[in-house]
N, C-alpha and C positions, 0 to 999 in steps of 0.2 A: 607355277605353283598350283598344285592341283587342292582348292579349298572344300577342308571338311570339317566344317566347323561354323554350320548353318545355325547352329542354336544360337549360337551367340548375336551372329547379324548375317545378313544375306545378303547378297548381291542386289544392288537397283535393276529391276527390268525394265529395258529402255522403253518400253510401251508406258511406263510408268511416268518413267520423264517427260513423257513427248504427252501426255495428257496433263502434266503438271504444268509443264513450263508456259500456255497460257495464262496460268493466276498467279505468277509472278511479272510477265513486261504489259498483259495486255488488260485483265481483267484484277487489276491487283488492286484496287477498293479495299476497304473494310465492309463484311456485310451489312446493307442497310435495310431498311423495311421496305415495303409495296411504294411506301409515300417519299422516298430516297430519291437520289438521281442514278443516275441511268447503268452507269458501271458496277455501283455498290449494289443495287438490286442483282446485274447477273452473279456479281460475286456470292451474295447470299440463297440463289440460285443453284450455283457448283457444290455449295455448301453442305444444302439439304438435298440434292438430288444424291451429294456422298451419304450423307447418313443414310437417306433412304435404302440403300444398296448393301448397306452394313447390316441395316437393321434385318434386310429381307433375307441375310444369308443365316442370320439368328433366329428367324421366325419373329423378332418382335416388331414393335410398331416406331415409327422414328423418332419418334415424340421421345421414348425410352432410352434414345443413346444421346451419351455426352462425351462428344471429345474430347481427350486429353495428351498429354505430352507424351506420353506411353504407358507401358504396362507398371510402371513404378507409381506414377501418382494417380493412377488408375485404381490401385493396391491399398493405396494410401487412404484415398477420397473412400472408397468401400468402408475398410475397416474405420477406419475415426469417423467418418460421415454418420454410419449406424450406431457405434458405439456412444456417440455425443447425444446423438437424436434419444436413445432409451434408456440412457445412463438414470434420470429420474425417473422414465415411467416403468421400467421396468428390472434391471438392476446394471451390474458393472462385471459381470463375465464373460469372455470370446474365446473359443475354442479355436484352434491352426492345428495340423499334422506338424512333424516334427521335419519333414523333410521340403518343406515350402520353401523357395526362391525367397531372398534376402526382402525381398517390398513387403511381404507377409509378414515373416520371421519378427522383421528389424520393424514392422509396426506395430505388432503386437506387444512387443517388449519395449517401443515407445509409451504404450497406452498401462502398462504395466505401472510405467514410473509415474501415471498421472492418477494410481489408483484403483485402475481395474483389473482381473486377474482375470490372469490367460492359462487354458490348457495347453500344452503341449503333445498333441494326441499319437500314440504310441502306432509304427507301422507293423507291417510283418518282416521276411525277411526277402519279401519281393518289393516289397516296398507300397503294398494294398494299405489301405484305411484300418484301425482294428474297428468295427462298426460294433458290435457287443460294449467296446471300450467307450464309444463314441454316445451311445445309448444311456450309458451308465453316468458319462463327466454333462450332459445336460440337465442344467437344475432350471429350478425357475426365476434364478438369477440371469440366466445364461440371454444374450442378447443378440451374437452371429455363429454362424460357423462358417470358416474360411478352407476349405481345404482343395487343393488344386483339378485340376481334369488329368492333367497331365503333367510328369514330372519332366523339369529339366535338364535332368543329367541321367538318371538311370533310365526315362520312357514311359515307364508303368503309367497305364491309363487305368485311374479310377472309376469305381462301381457308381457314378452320380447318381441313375435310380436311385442304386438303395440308401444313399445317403441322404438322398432329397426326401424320400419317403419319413426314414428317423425323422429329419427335420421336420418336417410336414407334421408328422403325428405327434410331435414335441411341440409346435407353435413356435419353432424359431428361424429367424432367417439364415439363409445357406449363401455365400461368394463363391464363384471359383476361378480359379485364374489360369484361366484359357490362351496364355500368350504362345504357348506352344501347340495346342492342339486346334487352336480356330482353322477354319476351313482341312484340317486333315486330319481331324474324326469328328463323327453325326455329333451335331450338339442344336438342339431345337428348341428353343425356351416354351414352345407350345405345348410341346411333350413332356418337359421336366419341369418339376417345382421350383428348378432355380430364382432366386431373387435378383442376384447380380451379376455381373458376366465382365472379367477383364480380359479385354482382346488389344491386341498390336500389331503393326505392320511392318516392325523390321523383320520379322522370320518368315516372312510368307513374299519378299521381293518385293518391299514396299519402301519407303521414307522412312529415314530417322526420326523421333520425336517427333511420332502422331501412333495415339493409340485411342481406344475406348472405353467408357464403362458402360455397358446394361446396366439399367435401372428398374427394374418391375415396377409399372403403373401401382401404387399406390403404396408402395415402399420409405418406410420414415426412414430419411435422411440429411446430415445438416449438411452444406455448405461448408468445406473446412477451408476453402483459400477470398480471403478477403480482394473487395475490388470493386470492377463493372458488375454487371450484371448479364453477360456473356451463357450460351449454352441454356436456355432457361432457368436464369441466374443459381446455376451449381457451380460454375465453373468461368471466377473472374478473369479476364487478358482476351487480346484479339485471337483469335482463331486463327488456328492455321490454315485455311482455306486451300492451298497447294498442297499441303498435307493430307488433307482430308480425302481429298478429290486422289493424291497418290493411293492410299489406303484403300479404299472404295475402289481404281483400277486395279488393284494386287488382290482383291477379295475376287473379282471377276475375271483375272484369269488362270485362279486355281482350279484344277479339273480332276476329275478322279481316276483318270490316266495316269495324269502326271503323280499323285501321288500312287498310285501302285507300282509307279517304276522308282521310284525310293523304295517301299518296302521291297522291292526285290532287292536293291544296290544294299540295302540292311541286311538283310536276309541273307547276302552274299560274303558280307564282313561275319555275320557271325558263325556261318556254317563252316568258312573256313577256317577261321579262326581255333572254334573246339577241337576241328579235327584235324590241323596238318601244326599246333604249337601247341605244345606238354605245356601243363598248367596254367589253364587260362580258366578266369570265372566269368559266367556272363550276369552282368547287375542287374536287375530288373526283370520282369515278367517276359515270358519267351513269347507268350501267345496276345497280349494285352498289352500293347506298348505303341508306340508312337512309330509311325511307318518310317519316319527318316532318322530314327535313332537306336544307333550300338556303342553299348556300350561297356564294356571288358575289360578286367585287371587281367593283368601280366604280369605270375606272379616273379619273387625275386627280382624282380626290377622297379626303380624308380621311373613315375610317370613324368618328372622334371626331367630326366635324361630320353626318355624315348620322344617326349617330344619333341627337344632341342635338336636328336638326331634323324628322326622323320622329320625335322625343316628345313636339316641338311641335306635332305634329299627332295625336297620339294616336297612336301606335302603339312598340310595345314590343320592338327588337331590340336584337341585340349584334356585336362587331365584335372583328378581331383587331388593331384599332390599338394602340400601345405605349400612347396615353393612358389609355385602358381595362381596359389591363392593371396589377394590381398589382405585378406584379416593373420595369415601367415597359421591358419589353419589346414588340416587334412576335411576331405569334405564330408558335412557334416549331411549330408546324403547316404553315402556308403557306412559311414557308423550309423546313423538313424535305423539301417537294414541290419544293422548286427554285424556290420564286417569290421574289422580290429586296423587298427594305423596301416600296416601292410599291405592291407587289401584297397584302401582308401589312396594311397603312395601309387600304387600300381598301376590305379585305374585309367584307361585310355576315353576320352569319348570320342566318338564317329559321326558325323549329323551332316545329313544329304540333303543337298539342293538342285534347284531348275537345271542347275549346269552344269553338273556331274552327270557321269554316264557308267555302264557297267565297268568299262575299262579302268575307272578310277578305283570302285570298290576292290577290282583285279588286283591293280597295280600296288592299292596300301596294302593289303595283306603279302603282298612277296618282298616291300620293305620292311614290315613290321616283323616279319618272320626272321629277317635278316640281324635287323637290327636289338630285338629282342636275346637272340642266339650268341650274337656279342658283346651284347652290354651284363648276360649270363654267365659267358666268360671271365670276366673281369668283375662281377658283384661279388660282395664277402656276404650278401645273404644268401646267395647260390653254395656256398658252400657248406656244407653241413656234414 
C-alpha cells in the first residue's frame, strides 16, 4: 500500500516509539512535584522538558502550552474557554471562516445553541479569508476569531499577518488551528499577534491523542473540562506523559529538507496531473498552500469510485465525495470556494509523508490517469 493520505494520520516514527516507550514500563509515575518520590519527579521531568521543546518550536514560553488530547479539544477548550471567559465582560459573538475543520465548525455552532452568535466568514474562490468581510463582521460584541493557518483538504495557507493585524487593531482575540501546518510552515507567536495556537502530533509522525493549545500569557480564558487540576489547572485528567514526550520527539525531527521533498512529491502530483488528464481542477491556492498537499477534482467522475479503484491498486487516498463523508455530505470545503456538488464528488485529496518518495507521487498519477479514463468510459456524467 503505497499511503497518501497524511492529513488524516501519519505513520509513528519509530524514533518516536523508542523515546516513548520508557514512560510507559520504566518511568510511568504520574507527574509529581519537586517534593514527590523519585519516579514521579522524572516523570514530571519528561513532561516539561516536552513542553519545553513545543513551546521553543512556537516561539513561546512553556508556561503557555497546555496539553491536550489533540487538535479537537484543543479547538474546543479555545473557542468555549474565551467565549465563556467574555461572554459578560464583553459580549457573545465569534467569528470561523466557513471552510474550518469540524472542531471549529461543530463548536461554534455548539456555542450558537447556548446563545452566542457566530459569523461564518465568507472565503474566496481559493479558499483565502475575505479580510475586507472580516473587518466589517467585527463589532464590539465580537469576543474571538477562529480562522485556520492552514486548510485541511484544499492546503491554502492563510494571510495570519494580515488577519492578526485586523484583529489587533479591532482589540479582539485571534485562534488558529495549526494541526496541519505546525512545523511545515513559519508560524512564530513572537512575530505574530496570535493569541492561541492548536497544534497536534498525528500529522507530523507523532502519537495519537496528544495534541496542544498555545495560550498567550495573559489571555482570558475559562477552564471548560471539570476535574483535577492538571496543566495549570486548564486542563483536568493525568497527562499523557508518553504522549507528550512522542509529540516533542516528532516536532524535533521535522526538518526543512524533509519538508521540501513533499512540496516537490506535491509539486509532482499536480504538474502532472493539469497536463497529461483533460479536465482536471486543482482546489486551493497554487502558490500558498501546504507543501505536502494536492488536491484536484476529476471532473466527470465520482471521488467514491476513484478511490475504491486507486485501493485496488494499492494506493491510499481520500476525497470529498458525500459517500465518504460521515455527515453523508459533499465537502463543505469545495462549496465554501464556490465549486457546485460536481466539483466537490470529484475531488481527490493527496497528502505526503516521511515515507513517500518521488516514485510514489510517479506511480499515483499513472494510476489515477488510468483509472480516471475508465471510470470516464462508463460515467453517464461523461456523456453529454
Amino acid at each position: 500500500m503505497i499511503y497518501l493520505d497524511n492529513a488524516a494520520c501519519t505513520r509513528l516514527d519509530e524514533r518516536v516509539l523508542e523515546a516513548m516507550t520508557p514512560y510507559f514500563f520504566d518511568t510511568y509515575a504520574v507527574a509529581t512535584s519537586e517534593f514527590g518520590y523519585s519516579m514521579g519527579i522524572d516523570a514530571k521531568e519528561g513532561l516539561e522538558n516536552s513542553r519545553e521543546g513545543i513551546a521553543s518550536r512556537l516561539g513561546a514560553g512553556s508556561e503557555e502550552i497546555i496539553f491536550t488530547s489533540g487538535d479537537t479539544e484543543s479547538n474546543n477548550m479555545a473557542l468555549k474557554g474565551v467565549a465563556w471567559a467574555l461572554k459578560e465582560k464583553k459580549g457573545k459573538h465569534i467569528i470561523v471562516s466557513q471552510i474550518e475543520d469540524f472542531p471549529v465548525l461543530n463548536t461554534a455552532k455548539a456555542l450558537q445553541k447556548q446563545g452566542f452568535e457566530a459569523t461564518f466568514l465568507d472565503v474566496d474562490g481559493e479558499g483565502f479569508a475575505d479580510l475586507e468581510g472580516l473587518r466589517k463582521s467585527i463589532t464590539k460584541e465580537t469576543v474571538l476569531v477562529s480562522i485556520q493557518h492552514a486548510n485541511q483538504e484544499i492546503g491554502t495557507a492563510q494571510d495570519l499577518k494580515a488577519i492578526s493585524e485586523i484583529c489587533k487593531e479591532k482589540d479582539v482575540l485571534l485562534h488558529t488551528d495549526a494541526t496541519h501546518s505546525f512545523t511545515r510552515l513559519p508560524l512564530n507567536v513572537k512575530e505574530l499577534p496570535v493569541d492561541l495556537v492548536t497544534v497536534s502530533a498525528h500529522t507530523i509522525h507523532g502519537p495519537r491523542g496528544i495534541g496542544a493549545l498555545y495560550i498567550r500569557k495573559g489571555t482570558p480564558i475559562t477552564k471548560f473540562m471539570d476535574g483535577g487540576f492538571q496543566e495549570s489547572n486548564m486542563r483536568a485528567g493525568i497527562e499523557n506523559i508518553p504522549g507528550a514526550v512522542g509529540f516533542a520527539t516528532a516536532v524535533e525531527l521535522v526538518t526543512e529538507d524533509e519538508t521540501r521533498q513533499l512540496e516537490a512529491m506535491r509539486n509532482r502530483v499536480i504538474d502532472r496531473a493539469l497536463s497529461e488528464i483533460p479536465d482536471v481542477t486543482l482546489n486551493g491556492s497554487r502558490e500558498k498552500r501546504l507543501p505536502q498537499n494536492a488536491n484536484l477534482t476529476f471532473h466527470y467522475v465520482e471521488g467514491e469510485s476513484v478511490t475504491l479503484h486507486m485501493d485496488m491498486r494499492g494506493f491510499a487516498v481520500s476525497t470529498g465525495s458525500a459517500c465518504f463523508s460521515r455527515s453523508l455530505e459533499a465537502s463543505h470545503v469545495i462549496r465554501g470556494i464556490g465549486g457546485d456538488h460536481e466539483r466537490a464528488h470529484g475531488s481527490v485529496r493527496f497528502t505526503f509523508g516521511r515515507y513517500n518518495q518521488m516514485e510514489d507521487a510517479d506511480a499515483a498519477i499513472d494510476a489515477m490517469s488510468e483509472v480516471v479514463a475508465r471510470l470516464r468510459e462508463i460515467s453517464p456524467l461523461a456523456r453529454k
